[in-house]
FIVEX-977200 format. One record per atom (N, C-alpha, C, O): atom name; x, y, z. Coordinates in Angstrom, 1 decimal. Layout:
! residues N
<"CA", <X, Y, Z>> ...
! end
This chain:
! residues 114
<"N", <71.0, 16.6, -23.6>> <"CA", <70.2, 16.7, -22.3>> <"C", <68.8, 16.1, -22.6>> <"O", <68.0, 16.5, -23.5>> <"N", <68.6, 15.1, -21.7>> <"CA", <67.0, 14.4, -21.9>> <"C", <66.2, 15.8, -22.5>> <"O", <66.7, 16.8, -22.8>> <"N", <64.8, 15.6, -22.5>> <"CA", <63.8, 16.7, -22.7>> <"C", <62.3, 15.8, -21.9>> <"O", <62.1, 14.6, -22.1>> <"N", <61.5, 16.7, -21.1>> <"CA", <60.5, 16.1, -20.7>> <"C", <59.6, 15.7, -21.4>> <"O", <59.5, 16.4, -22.4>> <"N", <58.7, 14.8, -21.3>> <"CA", <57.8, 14.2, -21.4>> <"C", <56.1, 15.4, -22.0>> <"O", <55.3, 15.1, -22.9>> <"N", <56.1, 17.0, -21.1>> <"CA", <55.5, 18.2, -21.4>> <"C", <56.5, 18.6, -22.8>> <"O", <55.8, 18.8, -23.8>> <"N", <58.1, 18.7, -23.0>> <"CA", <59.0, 19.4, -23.8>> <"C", <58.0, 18.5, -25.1>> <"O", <57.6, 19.2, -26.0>> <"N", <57.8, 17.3, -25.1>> <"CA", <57.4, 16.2, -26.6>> <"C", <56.3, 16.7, -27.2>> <"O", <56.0, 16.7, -28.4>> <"N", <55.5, 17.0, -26.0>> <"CA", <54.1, 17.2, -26.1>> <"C", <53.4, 18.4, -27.1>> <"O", <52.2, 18.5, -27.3>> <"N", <54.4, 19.3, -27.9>> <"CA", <54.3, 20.3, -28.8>> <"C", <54.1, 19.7, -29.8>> <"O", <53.5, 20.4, -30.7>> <"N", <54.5, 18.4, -30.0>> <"CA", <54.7, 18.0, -31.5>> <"C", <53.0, 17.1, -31.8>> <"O", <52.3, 17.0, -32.9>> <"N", <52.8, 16.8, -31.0>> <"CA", <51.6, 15.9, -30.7>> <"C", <50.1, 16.8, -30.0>> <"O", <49.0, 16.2, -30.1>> <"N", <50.3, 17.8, -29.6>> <"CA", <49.2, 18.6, -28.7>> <"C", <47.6, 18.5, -29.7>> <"O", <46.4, 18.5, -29.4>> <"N", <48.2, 18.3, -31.0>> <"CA", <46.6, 18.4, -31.5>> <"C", <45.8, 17.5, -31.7>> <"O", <44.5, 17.6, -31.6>> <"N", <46.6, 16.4, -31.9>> <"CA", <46.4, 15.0, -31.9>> <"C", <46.0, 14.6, -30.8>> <"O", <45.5, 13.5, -30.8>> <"N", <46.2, 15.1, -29.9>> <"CA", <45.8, 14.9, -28.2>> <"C", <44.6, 15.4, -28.1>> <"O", <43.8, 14.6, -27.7>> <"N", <44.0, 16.6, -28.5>> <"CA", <42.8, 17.4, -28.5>> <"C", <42.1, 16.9, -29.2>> <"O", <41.0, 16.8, -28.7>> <"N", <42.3, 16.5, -30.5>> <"CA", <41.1, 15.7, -31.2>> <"C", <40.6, 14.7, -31.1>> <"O", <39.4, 14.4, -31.5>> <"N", <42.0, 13.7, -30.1>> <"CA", <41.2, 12.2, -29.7>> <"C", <40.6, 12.6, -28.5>> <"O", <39.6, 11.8, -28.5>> <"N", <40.5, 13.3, -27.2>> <"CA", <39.7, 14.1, -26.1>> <"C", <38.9, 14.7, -26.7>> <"O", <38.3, 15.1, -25.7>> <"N", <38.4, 15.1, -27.5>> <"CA", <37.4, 15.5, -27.9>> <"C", <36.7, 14.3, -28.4>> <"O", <35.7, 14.2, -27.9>> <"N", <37.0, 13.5, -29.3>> <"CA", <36.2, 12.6, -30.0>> <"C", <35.2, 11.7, -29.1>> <"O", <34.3, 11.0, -29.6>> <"N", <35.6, 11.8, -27.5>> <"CA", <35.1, 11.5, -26.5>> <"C", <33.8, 12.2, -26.0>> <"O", <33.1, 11.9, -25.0>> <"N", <33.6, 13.3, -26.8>> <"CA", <32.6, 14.2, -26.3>> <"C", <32.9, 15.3, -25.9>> <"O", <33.9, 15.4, -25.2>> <"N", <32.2, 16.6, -26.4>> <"CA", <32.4, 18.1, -26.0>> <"C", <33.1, 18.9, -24.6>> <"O", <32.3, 19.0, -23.7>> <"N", <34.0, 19.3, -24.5>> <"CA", <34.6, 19.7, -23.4>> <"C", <34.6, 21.0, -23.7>> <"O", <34.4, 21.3, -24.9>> <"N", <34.8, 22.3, -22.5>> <"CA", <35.7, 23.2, -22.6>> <"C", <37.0, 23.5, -22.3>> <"O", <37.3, 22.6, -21.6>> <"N", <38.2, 24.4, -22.4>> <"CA", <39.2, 24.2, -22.3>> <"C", <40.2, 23.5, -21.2>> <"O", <41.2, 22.8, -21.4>> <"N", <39.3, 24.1, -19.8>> <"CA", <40.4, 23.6, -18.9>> <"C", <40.1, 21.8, -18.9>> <"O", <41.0, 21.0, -18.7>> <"N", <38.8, 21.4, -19.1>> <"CA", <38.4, 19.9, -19.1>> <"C", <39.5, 19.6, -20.1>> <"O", <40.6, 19.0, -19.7>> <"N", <39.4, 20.1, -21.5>> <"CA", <40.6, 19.1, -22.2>> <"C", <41.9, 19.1, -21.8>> <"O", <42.6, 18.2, -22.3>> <"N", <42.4, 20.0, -21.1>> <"CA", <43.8, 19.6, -20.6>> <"C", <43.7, 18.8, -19.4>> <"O", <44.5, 17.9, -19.2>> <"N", <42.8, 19.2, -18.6>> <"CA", <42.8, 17.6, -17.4>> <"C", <42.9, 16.8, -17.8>> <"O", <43.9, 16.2, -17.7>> <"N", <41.6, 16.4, -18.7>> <"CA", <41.7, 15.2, -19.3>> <"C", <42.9, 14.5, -19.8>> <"O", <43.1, 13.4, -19.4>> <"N", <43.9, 15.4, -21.0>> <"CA", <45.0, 14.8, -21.4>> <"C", <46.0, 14.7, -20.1>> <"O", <46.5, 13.6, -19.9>> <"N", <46.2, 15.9, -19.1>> <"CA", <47.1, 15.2, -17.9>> <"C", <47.1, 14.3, -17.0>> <"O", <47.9, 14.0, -16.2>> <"N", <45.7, 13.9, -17.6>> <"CA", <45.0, 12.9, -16.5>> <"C", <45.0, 11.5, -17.3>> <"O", <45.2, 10.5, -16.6>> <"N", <44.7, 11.4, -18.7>> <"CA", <45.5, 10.2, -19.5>> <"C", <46.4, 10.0, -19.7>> <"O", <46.5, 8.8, -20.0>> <"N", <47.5, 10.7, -19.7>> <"CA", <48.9, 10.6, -19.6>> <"C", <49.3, 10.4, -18.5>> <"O", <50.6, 10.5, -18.6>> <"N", <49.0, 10.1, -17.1>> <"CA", <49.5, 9.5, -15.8>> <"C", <49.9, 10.7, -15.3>> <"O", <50.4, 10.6, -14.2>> <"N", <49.7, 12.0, -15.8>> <"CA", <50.4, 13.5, -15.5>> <"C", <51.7, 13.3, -16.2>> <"O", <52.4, 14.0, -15.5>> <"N", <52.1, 13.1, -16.7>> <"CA", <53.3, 13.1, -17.7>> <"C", <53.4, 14.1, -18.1>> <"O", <54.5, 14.7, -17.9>> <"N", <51.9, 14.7, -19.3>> <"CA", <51.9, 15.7, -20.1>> <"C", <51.8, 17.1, -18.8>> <"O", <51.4, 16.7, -17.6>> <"N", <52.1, 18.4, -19.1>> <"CA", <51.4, 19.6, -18.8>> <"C", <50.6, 20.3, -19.9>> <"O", <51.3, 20.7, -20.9>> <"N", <49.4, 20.5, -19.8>> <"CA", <49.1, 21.6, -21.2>> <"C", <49.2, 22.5, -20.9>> <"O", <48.3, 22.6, -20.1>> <"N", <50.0, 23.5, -20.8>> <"CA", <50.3, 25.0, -20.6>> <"C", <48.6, 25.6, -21.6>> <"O", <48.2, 25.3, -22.7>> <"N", <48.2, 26.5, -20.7>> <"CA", <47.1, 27.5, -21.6>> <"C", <47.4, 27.9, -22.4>> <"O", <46.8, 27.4, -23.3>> <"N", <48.4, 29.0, -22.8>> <"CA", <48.6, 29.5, -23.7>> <"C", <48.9, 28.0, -25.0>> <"O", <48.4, 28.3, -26.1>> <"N", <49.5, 26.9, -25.1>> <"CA", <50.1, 26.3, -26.1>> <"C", <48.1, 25.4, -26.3>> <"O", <47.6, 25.2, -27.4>> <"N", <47.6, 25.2, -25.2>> <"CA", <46.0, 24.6, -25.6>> <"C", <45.0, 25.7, -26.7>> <"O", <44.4, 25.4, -27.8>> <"N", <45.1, 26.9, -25.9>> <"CA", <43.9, 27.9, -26.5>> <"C", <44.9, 28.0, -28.2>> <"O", <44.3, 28.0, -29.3>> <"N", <46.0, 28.1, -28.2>> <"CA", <46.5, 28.5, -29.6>> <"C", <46.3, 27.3, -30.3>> <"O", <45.9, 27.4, -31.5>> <"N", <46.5, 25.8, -29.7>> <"CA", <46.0, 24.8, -31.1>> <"C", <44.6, 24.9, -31.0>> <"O", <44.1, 24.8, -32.1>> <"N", <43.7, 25.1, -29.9>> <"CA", <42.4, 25.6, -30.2>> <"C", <42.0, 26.1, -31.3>> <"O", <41.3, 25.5, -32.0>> <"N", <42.6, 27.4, -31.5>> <"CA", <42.4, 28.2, -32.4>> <"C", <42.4, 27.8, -34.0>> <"O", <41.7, 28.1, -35.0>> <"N", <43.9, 26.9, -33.7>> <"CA", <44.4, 26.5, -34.7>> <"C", <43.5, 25.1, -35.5>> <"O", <43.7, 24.7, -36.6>> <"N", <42.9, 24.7, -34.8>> <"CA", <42.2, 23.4, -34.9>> <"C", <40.7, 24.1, -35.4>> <"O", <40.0, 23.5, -36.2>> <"N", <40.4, 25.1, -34.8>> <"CA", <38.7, 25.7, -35.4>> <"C", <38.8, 26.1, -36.9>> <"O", <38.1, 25.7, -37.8>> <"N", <39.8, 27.1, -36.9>> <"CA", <40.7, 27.9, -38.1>> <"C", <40.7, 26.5, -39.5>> <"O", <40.2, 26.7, -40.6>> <"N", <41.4, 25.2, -39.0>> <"CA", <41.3, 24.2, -39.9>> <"C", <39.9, 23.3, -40.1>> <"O", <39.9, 22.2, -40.6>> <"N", <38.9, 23.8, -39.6>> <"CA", <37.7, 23.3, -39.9>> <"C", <37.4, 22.0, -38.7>> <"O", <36.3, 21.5, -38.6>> <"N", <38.7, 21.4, -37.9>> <"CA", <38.5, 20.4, -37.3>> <"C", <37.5, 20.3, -36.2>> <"O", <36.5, 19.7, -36.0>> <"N", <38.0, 21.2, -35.5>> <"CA", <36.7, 21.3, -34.3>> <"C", <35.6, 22.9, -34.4>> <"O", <35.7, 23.9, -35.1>> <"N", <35.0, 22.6, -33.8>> <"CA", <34.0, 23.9, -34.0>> <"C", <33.7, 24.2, -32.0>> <"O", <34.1, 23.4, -31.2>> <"N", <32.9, 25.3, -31.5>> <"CA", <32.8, 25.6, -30.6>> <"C", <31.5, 26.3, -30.4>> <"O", <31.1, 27.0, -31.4>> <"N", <30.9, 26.2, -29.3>> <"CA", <30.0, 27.3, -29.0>> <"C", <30.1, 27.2, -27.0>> <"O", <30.6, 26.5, -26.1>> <"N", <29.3, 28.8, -27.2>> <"CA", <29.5, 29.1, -25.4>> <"C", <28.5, 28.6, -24.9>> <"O", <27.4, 28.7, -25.5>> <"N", <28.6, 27.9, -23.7>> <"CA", <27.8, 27.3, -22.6>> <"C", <27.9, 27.5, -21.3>> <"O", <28.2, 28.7, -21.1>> <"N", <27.8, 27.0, -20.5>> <"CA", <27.5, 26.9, -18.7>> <"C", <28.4, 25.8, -18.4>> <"O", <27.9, 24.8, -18.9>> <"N", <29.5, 25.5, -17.7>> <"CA", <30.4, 24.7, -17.2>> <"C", <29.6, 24.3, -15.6>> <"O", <28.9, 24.8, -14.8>> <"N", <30.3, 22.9, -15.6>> <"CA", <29.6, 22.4, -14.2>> <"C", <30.1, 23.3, -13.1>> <"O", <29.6, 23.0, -12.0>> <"N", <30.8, 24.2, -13.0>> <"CA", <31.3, 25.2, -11.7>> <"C", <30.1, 26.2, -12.3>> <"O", <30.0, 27.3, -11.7>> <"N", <29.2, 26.1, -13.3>> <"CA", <28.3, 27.2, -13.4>> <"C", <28.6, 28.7, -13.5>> <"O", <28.1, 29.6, -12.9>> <"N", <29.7, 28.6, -14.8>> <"CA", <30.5, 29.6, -15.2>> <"C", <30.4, 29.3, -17.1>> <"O", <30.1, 28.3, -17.7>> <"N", <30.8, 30.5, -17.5>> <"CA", <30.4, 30.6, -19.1>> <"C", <31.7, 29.9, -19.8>> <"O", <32.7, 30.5, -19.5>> <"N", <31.8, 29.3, -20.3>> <"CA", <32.9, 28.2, -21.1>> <"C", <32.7, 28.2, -22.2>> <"O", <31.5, 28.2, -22.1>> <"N", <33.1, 28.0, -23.7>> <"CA", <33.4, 27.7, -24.6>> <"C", <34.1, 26.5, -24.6>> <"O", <35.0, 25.9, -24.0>> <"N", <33.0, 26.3, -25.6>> <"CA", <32.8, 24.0, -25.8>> <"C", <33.4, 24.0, -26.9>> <"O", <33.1, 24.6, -28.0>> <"N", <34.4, 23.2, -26.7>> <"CA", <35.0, 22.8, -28.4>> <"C", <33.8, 20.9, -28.5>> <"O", <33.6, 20.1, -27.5>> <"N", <33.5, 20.8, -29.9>> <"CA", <33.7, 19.5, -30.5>> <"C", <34.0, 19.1, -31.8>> <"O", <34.0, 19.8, -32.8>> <"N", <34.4, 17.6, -31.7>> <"CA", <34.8, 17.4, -33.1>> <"C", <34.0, 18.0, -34.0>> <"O", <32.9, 18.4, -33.6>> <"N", <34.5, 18.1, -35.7>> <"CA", <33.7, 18.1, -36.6>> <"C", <33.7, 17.0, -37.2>> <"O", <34.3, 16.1, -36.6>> <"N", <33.2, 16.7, -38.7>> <"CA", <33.3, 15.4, -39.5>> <"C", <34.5, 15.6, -40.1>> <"O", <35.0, 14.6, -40.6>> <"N", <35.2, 16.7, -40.1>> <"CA", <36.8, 16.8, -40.9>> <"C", <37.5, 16.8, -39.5>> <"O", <38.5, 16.1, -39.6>> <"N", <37.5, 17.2, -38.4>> <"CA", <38.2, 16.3, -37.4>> <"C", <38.4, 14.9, -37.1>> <"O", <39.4, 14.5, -36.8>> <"N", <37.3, 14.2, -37.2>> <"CA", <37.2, 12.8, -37.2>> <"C", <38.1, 12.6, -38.6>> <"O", <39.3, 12.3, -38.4>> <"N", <37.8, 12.7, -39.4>> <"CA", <38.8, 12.5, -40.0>> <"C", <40.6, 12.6, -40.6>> <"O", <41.3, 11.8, -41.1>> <"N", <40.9, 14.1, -40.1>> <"CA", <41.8, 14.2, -39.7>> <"C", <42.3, 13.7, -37.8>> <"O", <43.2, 14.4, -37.3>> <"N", <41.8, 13.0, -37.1>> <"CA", <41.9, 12.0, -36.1>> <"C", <42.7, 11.0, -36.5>> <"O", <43.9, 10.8, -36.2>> <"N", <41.7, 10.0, -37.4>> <"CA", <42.0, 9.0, -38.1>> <"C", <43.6, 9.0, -38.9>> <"O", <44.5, 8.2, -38.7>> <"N", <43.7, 9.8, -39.5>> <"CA", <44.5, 10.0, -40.8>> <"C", <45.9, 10.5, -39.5>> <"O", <47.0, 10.1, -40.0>> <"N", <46.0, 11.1, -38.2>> <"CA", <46.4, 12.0, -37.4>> <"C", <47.6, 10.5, -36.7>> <"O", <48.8, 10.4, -36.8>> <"N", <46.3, 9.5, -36.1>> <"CA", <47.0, 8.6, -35.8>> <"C", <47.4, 7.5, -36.7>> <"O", <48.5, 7.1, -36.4>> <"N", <47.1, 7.2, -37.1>> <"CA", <47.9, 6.5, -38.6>> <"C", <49.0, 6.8, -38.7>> <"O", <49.9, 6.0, -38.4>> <"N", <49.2, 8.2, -39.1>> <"CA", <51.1, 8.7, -38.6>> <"C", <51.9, 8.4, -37.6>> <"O", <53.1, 8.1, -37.6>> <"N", <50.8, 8.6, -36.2>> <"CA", <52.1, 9.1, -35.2>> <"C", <52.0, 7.7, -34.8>> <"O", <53.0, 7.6, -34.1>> <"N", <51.2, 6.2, -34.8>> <"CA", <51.5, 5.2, -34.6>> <"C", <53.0, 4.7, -35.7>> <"O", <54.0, 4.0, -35.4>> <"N", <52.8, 5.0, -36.4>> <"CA", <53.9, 4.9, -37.5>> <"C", <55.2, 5.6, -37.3>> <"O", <56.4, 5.2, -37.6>> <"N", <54.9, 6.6, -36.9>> <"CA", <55.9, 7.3, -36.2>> <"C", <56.5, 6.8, -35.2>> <"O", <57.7, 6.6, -35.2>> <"N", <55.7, 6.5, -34.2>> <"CA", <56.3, 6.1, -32.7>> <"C", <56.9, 4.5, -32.7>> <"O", <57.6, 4.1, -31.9>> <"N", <56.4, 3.8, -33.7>> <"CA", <57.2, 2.6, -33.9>> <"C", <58.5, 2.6, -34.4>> <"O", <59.3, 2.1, -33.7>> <"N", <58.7, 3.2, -35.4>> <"CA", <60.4, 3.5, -36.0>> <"C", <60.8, 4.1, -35.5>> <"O", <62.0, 4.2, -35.7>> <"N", <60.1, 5.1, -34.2>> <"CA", <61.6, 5.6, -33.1>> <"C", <61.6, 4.5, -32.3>> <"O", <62.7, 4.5, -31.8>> <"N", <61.1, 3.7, -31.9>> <"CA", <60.9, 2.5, -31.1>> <"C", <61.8, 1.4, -31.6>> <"O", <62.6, 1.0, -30.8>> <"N", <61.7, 1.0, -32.8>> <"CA", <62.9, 0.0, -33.4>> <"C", <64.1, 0.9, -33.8>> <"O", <65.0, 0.3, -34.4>> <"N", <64.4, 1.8, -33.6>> <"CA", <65.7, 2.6, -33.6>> <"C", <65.9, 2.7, -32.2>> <"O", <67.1, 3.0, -31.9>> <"N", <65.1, 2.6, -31.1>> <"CA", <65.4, 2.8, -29.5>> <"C", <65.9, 1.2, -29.7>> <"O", <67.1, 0.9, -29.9>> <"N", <65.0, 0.4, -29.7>> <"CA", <65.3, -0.6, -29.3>> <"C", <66.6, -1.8, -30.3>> <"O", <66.5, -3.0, -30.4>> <"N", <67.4, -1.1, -30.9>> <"CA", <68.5, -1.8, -31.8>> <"C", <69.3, -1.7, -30.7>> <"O", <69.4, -0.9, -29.7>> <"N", <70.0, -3.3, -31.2>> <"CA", <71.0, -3.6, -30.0>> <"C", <72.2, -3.3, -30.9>> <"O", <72.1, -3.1, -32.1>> <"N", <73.5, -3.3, -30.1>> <"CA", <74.8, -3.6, -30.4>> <"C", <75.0, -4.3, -31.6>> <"O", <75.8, -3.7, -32.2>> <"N", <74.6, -5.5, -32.2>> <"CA", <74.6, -6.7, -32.2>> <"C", <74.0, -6.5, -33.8>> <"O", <74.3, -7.0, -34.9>> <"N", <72.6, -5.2, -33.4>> <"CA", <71.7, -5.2, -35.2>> <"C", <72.2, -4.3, -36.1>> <"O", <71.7, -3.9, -37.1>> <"N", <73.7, -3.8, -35.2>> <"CA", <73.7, -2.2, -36.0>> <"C", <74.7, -2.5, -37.0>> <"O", <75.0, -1.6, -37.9>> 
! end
């Protein structure tokens, strides 16, 4: 049975958050717009699966956070990169480009190459 486009999105969610972030400081609900909103709406970030690589991503030194004032003029926690996010960014996509290619020439073998 196919799996959606949101179902894929567990394996990649962090790598999503570090390159949205590398764009400049958001808080949480901005970085899931953002990613639903670069993905054509493709992706859903469910809250619960955002705030836990949050977590998970401060915990690994990648991003760091502090509380501020959100443009609705409400109290938010700002994630931004750190210098070990940027670099785990870099090192992040390097894989999943590499990745997404060899499922790509395994999608796209014909009859004919196998």
């Amino acid at each position: 049975m196919p799996r959606s486009p949101s179902e894929l999105l567990h394996g990649t969610l962090d790598v999503l958050i570090l390159k949205t972030l590398a764009l400049g400081a958001l808080h949480g609900y901005d970085i899931s717009r953002r990613i639903e909103s670069r993905s054509l709406d493709a992706f859903t970030v469910e809250d619960a699966a955002l705030y836990k690589a949050l977590h998970r991503l401060e915990d690994a030194g990648a991003i760091d956070a502090e509380w501020g004032v959100s443009a609705s003029n409400r109290r938010a926690k700002f994630y931004r990169l750190t210098p070990a996010g940027r670099r785990a960014l870099a090192a992040e996509t390097q894989t999943f480009r590499a990745y997404a290619a060899a499922v790509l020439r395994v999608l796209d073998t014909q009859p004919e190459d196998a």
